[in-house]
N, C-alpha and C positions, 0 to 999 in steps of 0.2 A: 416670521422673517420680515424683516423691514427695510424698503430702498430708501436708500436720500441723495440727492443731487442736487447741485448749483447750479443753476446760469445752464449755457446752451452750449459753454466746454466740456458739462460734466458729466461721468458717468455714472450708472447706478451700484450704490455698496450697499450688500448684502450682508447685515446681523445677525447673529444668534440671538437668540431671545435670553432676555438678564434673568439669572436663576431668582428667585424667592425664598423665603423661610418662614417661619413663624415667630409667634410670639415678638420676643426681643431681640430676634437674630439680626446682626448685619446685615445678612441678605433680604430682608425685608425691609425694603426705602419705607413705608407707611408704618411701621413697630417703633415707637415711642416718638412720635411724632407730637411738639409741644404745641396746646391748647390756648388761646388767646389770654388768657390769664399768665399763663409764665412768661410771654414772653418779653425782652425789654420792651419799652415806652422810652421814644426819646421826648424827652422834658424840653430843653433849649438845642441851638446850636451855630456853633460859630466860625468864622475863618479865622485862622490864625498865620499861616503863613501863604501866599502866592509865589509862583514864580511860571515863565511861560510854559516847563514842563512840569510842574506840579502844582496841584492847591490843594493844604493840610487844613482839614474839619474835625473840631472838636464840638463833639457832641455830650449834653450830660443824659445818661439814659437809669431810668428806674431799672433797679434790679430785681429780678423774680420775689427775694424774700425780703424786699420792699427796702431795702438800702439804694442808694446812688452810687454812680460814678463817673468817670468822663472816659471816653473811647474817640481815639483817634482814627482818622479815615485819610481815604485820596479821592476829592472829587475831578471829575473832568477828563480820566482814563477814560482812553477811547481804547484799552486795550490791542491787541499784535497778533501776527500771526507765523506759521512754521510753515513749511513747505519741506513735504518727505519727494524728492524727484527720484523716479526710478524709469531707468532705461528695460531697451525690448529685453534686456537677458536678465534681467531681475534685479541688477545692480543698482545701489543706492548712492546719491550724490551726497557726501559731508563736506563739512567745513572743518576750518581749524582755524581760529581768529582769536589775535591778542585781548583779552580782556584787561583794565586798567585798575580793577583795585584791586582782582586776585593777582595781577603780574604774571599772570600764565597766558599760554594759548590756548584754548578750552576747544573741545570737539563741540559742533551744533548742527542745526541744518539752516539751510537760508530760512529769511526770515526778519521781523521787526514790527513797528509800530503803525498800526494804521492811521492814513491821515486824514484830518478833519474831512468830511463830508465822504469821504472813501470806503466804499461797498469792503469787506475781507477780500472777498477772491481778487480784487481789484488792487487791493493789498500785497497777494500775495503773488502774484503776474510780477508785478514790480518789482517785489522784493527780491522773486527768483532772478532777476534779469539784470538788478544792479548790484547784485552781488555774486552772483555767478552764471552772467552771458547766457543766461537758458531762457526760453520760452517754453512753456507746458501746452500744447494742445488741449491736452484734456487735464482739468482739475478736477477733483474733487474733496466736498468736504467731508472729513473720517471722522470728527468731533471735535469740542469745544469743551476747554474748563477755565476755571478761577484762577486766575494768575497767582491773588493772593487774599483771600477771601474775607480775611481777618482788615483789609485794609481799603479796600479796594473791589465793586462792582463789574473789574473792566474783565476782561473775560481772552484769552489764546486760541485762536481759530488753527486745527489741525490739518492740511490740506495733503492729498496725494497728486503729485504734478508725473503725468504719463506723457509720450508722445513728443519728446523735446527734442525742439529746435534751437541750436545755435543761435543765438542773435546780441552782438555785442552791444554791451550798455554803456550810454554815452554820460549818466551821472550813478558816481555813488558817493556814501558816506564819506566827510571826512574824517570821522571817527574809523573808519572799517583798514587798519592796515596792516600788515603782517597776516595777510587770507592767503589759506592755502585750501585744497579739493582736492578729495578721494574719491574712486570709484568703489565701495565696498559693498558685499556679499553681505545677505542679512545673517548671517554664521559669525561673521568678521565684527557686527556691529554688536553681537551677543557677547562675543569673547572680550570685548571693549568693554562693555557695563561689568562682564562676571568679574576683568580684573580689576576695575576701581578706576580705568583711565576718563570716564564719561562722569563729569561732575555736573555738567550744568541740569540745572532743573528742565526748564524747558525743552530740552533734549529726550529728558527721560523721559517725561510727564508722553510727550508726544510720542516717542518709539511704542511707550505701551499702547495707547490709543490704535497707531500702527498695525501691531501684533497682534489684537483683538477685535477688527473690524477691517481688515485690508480682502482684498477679495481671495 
């Protein structure tokens, strides 16, 4: 069993221990795990394009059976975070926000980009508050993964926001319009993913997190 807690909001979440396997199993994170020899060698590397929210790095890196290549990256991701808010009757707080190049309203939960020199939970107070008037008493963090791994170092902090307080926020996004909130039952947010209405990644990525580590 393992606790983890943030900051002096947080409470303690209680794990299951991750199964294991043998051999070449999945379930065994140490089973074909690559030895210094295989793995790339970056040779050079370069900026190729900036801009204030991204910087694109091409790297050329030796490949295991001794060929090259060049592999694109995002440097300067300071990565985001999600915030699951659930009230005293178990009900979960969503969103439903216009996104711009799917031209949909996608289901998500508050949430966004941490800013320069900005702690996550610190992050994630914020984010709850300017986009949906909440303040969490108690955060906690439920886990963290790779946005997008293949590209990018920065990393989606998972947070569970308990104990909310109303408090209206006095800035938000000018991008954030067309937001709406739901009150849903974690029953209601299953039936959502089983029928195909919950697209966003960061949504899903985070409800499993959710589902397998909430208290």
């Amino acid at each position: 069993m393992v606790a983890k807690t943030i900051s002096r909001l947080s409470i303690p979440l209680t794990t299951n221990a991750c199964p294991t396997g043998s051999g070449g199993s999945a379930l065994n994170p140490g089973a074909g795990k690559h030895n210094e020899e295989t793995l790339y060698k970056r040779l050079s590397s370069k900026m190729v394009f900036t801009h204030p929210r991204l910087t694109v790095m091409e790297d050329q890196v030796g490949l295991p059976d001794g060929q090259s290549g060049d592999y694109l990256w995002f440097a300067g991701r300071r990565g985001g975070v999600a915030v699951i808010a659930r009230d005293s009757a178990g009900k979960i707080l969503v969103e439903k926000e216009y996104s711009y190049l799917s031209g949909e309203a996608l289901y998500q939960f508050a949430g966004g980009g941490i800013e320069e020199g900005e702690a996550p939970e610190i992050a994630a107070s914020r984010e709850l508050g300017e986009e949906l008037n909440y303040r969490a008493n108690q955060l906690t963090l439920l886990g963290s993964y790779f946005a997008d791994h293949r590209r990018t170092l920065a990393k989606m902090h998972v947070f569970l926001g308990e104990d909310l307080i109303v408090q209206e926020s006095k800035t938000r996004d000018k991008y954030e319009v067309d937001m709406q909130s739901f009150w849903l039952t974690e029953t209601e947010i299953d039936a959502l993913i089983a029928c195909g209405k919950v697209v966003n990644a960061s949504m899903l990525a985070a409800w499993t997190i959710y589902k397998n580590r909430k208290q």
